[in-house]
C-alpha positions in Angstrom: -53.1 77.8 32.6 -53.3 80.4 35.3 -53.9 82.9 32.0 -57.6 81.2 31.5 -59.3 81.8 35.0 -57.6 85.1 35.1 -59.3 86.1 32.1 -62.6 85.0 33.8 -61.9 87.2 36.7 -61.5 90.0 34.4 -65.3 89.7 33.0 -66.1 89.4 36.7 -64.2 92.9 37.3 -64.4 95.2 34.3 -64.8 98.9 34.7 -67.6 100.2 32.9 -65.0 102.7 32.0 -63.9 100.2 29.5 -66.5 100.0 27.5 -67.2 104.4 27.9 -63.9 105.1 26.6 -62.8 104.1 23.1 -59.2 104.1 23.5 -59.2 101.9 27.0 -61.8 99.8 25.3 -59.7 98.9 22.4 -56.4 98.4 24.3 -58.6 96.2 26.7 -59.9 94.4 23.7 -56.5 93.4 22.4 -55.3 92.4 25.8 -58.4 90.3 26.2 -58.1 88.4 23.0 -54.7 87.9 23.7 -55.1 86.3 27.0 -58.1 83.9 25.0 -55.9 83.3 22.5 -53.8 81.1 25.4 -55.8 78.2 25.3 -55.6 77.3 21.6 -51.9 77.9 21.6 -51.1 75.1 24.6 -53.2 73.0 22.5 -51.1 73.5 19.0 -48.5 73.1 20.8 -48.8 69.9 23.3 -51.6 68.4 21.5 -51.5 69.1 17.9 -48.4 69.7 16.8 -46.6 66.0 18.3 -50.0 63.9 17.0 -48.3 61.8 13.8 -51.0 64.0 10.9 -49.3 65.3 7.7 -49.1 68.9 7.8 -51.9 69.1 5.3 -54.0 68.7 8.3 -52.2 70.1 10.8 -52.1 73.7 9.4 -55.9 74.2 8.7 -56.8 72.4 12.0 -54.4 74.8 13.6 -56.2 77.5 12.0 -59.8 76.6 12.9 -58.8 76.2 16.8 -56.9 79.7 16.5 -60.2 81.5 14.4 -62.3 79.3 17.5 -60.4 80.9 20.3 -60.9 84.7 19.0 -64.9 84.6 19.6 -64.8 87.6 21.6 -62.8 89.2 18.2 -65.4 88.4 16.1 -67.8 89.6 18.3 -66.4 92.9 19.0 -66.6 93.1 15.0 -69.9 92.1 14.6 -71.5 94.6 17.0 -68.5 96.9 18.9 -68.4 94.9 21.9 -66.5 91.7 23.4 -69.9 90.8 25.3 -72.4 90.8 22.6 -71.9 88.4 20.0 -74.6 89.6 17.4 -74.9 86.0 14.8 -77.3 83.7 15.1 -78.0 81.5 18.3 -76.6 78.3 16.6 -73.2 79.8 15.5 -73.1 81.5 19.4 -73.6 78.0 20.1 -71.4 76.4 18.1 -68.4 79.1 19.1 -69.0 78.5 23.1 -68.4 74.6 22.1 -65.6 75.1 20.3 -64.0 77.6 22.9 -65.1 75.8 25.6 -63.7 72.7 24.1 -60.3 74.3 23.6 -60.2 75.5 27.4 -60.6 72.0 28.9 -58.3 70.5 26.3 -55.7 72.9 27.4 -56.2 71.9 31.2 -56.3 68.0 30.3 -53.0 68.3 27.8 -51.1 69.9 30.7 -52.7 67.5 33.3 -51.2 64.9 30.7 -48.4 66.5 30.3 -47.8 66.5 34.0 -48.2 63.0 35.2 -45.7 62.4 32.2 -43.7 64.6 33.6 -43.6 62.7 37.0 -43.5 59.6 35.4 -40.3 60.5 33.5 -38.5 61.5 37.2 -39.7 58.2 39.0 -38.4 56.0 36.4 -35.4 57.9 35.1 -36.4 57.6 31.5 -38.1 59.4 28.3 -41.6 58.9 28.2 -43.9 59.0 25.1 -47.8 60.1 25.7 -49.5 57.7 23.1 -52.3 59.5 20.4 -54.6 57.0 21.2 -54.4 59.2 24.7 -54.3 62.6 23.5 -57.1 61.6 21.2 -59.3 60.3 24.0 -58.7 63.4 26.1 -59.4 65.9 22.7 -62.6 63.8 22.2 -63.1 63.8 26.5 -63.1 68.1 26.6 -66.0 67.6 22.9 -68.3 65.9 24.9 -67.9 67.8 28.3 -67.8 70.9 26.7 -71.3 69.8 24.5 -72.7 68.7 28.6 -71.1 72.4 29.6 -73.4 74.5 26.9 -76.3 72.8 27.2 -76.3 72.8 30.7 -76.0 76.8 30.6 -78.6 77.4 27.9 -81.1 75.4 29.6 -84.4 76.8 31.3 -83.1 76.5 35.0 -85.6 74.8 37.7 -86.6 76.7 40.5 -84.5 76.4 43.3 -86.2 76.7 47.0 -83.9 78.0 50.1 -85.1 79.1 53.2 -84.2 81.7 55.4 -84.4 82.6 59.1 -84.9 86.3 59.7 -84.9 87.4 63.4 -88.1 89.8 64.4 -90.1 88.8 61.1 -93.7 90.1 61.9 -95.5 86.8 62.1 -97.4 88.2 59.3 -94.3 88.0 56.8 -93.8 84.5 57.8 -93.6 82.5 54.6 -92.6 85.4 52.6 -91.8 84.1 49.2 -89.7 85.9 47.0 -88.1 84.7 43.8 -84.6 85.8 42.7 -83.7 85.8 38.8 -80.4 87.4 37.7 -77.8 87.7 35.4 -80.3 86.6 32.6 -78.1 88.0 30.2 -80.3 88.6 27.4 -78.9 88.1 23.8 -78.7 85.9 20.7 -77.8 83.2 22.9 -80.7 83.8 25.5 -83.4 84.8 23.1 -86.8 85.7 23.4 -88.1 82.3 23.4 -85.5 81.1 26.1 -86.5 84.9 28.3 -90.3 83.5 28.0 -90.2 79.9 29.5 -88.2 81.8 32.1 -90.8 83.7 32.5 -93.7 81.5 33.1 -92.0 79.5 35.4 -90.6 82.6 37.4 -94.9 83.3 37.8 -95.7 80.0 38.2 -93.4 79.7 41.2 -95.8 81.4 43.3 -93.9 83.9 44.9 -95.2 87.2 46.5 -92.0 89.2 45.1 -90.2 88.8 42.1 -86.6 90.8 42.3 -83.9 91.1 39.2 -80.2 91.6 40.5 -79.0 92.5 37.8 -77.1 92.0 34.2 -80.5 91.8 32.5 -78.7 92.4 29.2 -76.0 92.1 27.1 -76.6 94.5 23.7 -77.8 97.6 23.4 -81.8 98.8 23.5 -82.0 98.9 19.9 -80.7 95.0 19.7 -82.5 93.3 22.5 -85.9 95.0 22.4 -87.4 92.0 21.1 -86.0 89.5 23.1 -86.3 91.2 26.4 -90.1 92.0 25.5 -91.1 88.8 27.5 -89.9 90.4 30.8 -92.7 93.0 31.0 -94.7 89.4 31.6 -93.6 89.0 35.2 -96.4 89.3 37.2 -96.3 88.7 41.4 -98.5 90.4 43.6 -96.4 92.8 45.6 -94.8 93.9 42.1 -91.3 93.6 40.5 -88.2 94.8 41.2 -84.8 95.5 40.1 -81.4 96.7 39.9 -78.9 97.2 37.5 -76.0 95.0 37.0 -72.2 95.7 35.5 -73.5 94.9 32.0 -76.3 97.3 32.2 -73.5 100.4 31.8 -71.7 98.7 29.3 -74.8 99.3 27.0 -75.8 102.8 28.1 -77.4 102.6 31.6 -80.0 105.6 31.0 -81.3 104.4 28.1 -81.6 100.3 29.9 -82.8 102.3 33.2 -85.9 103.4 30.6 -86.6 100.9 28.7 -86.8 98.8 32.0 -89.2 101.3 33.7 -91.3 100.9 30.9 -91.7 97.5 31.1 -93.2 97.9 34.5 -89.9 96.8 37.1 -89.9 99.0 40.2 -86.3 100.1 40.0 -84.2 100.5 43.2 -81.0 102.6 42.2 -79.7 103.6 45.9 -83.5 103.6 47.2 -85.8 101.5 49.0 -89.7 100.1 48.8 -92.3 99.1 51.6 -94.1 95.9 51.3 -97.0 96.0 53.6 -99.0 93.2 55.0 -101.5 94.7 57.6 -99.0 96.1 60.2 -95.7 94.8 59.1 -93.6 95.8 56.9 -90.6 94.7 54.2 -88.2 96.8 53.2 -86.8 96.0 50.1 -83.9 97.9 49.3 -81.2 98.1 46.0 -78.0 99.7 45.5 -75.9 100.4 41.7 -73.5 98.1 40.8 -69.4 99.1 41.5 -69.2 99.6 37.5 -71.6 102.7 37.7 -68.9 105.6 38.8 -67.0 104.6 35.3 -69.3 105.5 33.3 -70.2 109.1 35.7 -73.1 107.4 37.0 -74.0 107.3 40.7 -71.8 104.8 43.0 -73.7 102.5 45.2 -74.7 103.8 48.7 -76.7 102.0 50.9 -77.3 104.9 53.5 -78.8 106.6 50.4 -80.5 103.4 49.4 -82.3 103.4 53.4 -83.1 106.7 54.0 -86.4 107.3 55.3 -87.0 103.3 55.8 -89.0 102.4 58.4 -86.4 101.3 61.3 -88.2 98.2 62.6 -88.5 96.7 59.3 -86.3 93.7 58.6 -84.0 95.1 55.4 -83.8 92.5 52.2 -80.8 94.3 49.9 -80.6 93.7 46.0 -77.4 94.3 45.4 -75.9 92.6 42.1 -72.0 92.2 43.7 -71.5 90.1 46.5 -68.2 91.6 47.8 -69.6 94.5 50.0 -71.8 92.1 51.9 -69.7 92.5 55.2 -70.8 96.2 54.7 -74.4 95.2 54.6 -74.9 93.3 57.4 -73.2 96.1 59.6 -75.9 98.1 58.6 -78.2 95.8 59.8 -79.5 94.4 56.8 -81.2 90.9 57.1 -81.2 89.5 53.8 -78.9 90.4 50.9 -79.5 89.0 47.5 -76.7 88.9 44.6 -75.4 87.0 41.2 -72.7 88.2 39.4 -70.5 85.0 39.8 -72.4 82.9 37.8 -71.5 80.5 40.6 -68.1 80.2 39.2 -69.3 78.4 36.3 -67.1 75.1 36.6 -66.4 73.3 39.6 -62.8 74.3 40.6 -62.9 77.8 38.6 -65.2 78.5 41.1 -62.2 79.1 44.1 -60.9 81.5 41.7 -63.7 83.4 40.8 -64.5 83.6 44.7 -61.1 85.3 45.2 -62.5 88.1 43.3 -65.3 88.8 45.0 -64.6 88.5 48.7 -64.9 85.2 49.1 -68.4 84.5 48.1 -69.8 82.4 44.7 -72.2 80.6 45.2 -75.2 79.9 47.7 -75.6 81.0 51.2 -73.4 82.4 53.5 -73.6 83.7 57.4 -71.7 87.2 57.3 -72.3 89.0 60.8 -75.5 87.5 61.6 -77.0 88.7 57.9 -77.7 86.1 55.6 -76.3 86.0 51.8 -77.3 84.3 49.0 -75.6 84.7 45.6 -77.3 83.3 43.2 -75.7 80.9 40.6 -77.1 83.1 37.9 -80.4 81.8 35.3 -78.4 83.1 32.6 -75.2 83.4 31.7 -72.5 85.9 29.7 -73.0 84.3 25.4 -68.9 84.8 25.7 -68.4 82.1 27.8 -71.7 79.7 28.3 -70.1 76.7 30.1 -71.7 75.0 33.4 -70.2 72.4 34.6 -70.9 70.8 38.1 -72.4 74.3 38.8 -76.3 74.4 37.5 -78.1 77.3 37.0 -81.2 78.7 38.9 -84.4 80.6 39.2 -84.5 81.0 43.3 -87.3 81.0 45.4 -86.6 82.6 49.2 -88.9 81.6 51.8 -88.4 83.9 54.6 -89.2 82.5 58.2 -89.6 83.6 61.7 -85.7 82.8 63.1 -86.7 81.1 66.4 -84.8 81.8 69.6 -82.1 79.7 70.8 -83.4 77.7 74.6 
């Protein structure tokens, strides 16, 4: 099953280029529904096909779990892209159950399928797995794919960590900033979902508000409704933000604008000042890896600082995780990021980490700079499934690191 959290990895990882060009984008496209396509077949194979049913229901069920694994298909047909399923929020709903359901049957069939296996050596004989077992497993992945979807749709809390940043003006101590990212805006995180997120985000009470990214999935034209709640964020040093991947496979100028207009400070390779009486923030954001793809300007954090003040502790937006090592050699203090989704399920998580340098989730000491990726408030409509790993609105508390002795 090595196919399924490789095919995560690749949402994690796609060029922008991808989605620019039309003939990489289509050969992409068939790979990827290929690879998708993995899950439903172990299933008709170990878990349908021995169950004692008469063919009459074999075939159509076979059908439905083969039409249920091409979701990104029908999405691709219904508005020219894998990652924006354009139907209505209960059928985007009902097709991240159904997938979802399909994935962890597949894990739990082998897993079955295994111990049987090791059964069969230890006691030298044929073993039989019983349908009363591979129904309880089949109705096992229903329910925990069910707890998976609603878990990702949900409003997330608030989150608090806090973090030590060494020569903090006293005045910056307390500092509150709060994170949301990787709200992935569409008909499954709608306009009503992007509000709630909203008021608690301002009732949080945070000086800052920062986006890192992946506001979006759709173009202008499709989510200007349901990204209308957004110009709502109110803190009072302002708001600010960065693009993610998924922001140039939608047309970045066109996000980049409608964004602006909304009111979010945007921080493409460039840098604010927050001020309180003598100290200063800086607060600085890079592009995401995905923007050379598309002919758009590759991150640069010596861009992104130029001109900053130098005895300013640094906090870095930047939506990937994976160049943090970078970062923190160029003396930044704090660097925020999403992208992961946290890895989504406990266990996919190790794999998804392998793509990005190691890091998925929460906080992480690299070279004296602290990291925090965020597990994401929203998550990609292709694949909504949270398991063991919840999602979050953060709120950062920066404080005075205190000296050791």
């Amino acid at each position: 099953m090595m196919e399924m959290p490789c095919a995560m990895l690749w949402t994690f990882a796609t060029p922008a280029s991808f989605i620019d060009d039309p003939a990489r984008r289509s050969g992409a496209s068939i790979i990827f529904n290929l690879v998708f396509a993995v899950p439903a077949l172990v299933v008709l194979a170990r878990w349908l096909w021995p169950l004692p049913l008469p063919l009459w229901i074999k075939i159509p069920a076979g059908l439905a779990m083969l039409a249920a694994s091409q979701f990104h298909l029908w999405s691709r047909l219904s508005s020219g892209s894998v990652f924006a399923p354009e139907f209505p929020r209960g059928i985007v709903i009902l097709f991240n159950w159904a997938f979802g359901a399909l994935v962890l049957l597949a894990v739990l069939q082998l897993a079955l399928d295994l111990g049987a296996l090791v059964t069969m050596l230890v006691r030298q004989a044929a073993v039989q797995e019983p349908a009363a077992l591979r129904y309880a497993v089949a109705a096992l992945a229903a329910v925990a794919a069910a707890i998976g979807v609603g878990n990702a749709v949900r409003v997330p809390p608030v989150v608090d960590v806090q973090v030590a940043v060494r020569d903090l003006p006293p005045a910056l101590d307390g500092y509150r900033i709060i994170q949301l990212t990787d709200l992935h805006i569409s008909r499954l995180f709608t306009a009503r979902w992007a509000q709630a997120v909203v008021e608690r985000a301002n009732a949080a009470g945070g000086d800052l508000i920062v986006v890192t990214g992946d506001f979006i999935d759709g173009s202008v034209a499709m989510r200007r409704d349901d990204v209308a709640p957004l110009r709502r964020l109110r803190a009072p040093d302002g708001v600010y933000a960065i693009p993610g991947n998924h922001e140039y496979f939608f047309s970045y100028a066109a996000w980049m604008q409608a964004l602006s207009d909304m009111g979010f400070r945007l921080l493409p390779n460039a840098h604010a000042v927050i001020a309180r009486d003598d100290a200063r923030l800086v607060i600085a954001g890079v592009t995401d890896l995905s923007a050379p793809g598309v002919g758009e300007a590759a991150p640069e954090l010596a861009l992104a600082l130029r001109g900053a003040p130098a005895d300013a502790p640094i906090v870095l937006l930047d939506h990937q995780p994976r160049r943090a090592r970078d970062a923190a050699a160029r003396g930044v203090a704090l660097q925020l990021s999403g992208h992961t989704h946290g890895g989504m399920i406990v266990g996919l998580d190790r794999l998804v980490a392998r793509g990005n340098a190691g890091f998925v989730s929460g906080r992480y000491d690299v070279g004296g700079m602290t990291l925090y990726v965020s597990n994401g408030t929203g998550l990609w409509p292709g694949f909504a499934l949270r398991l063991g790993v919840p999602s979050e609105i953060t709120r950062i508390t920066l404080t005075r690191a205190r000296e050791a002795g």
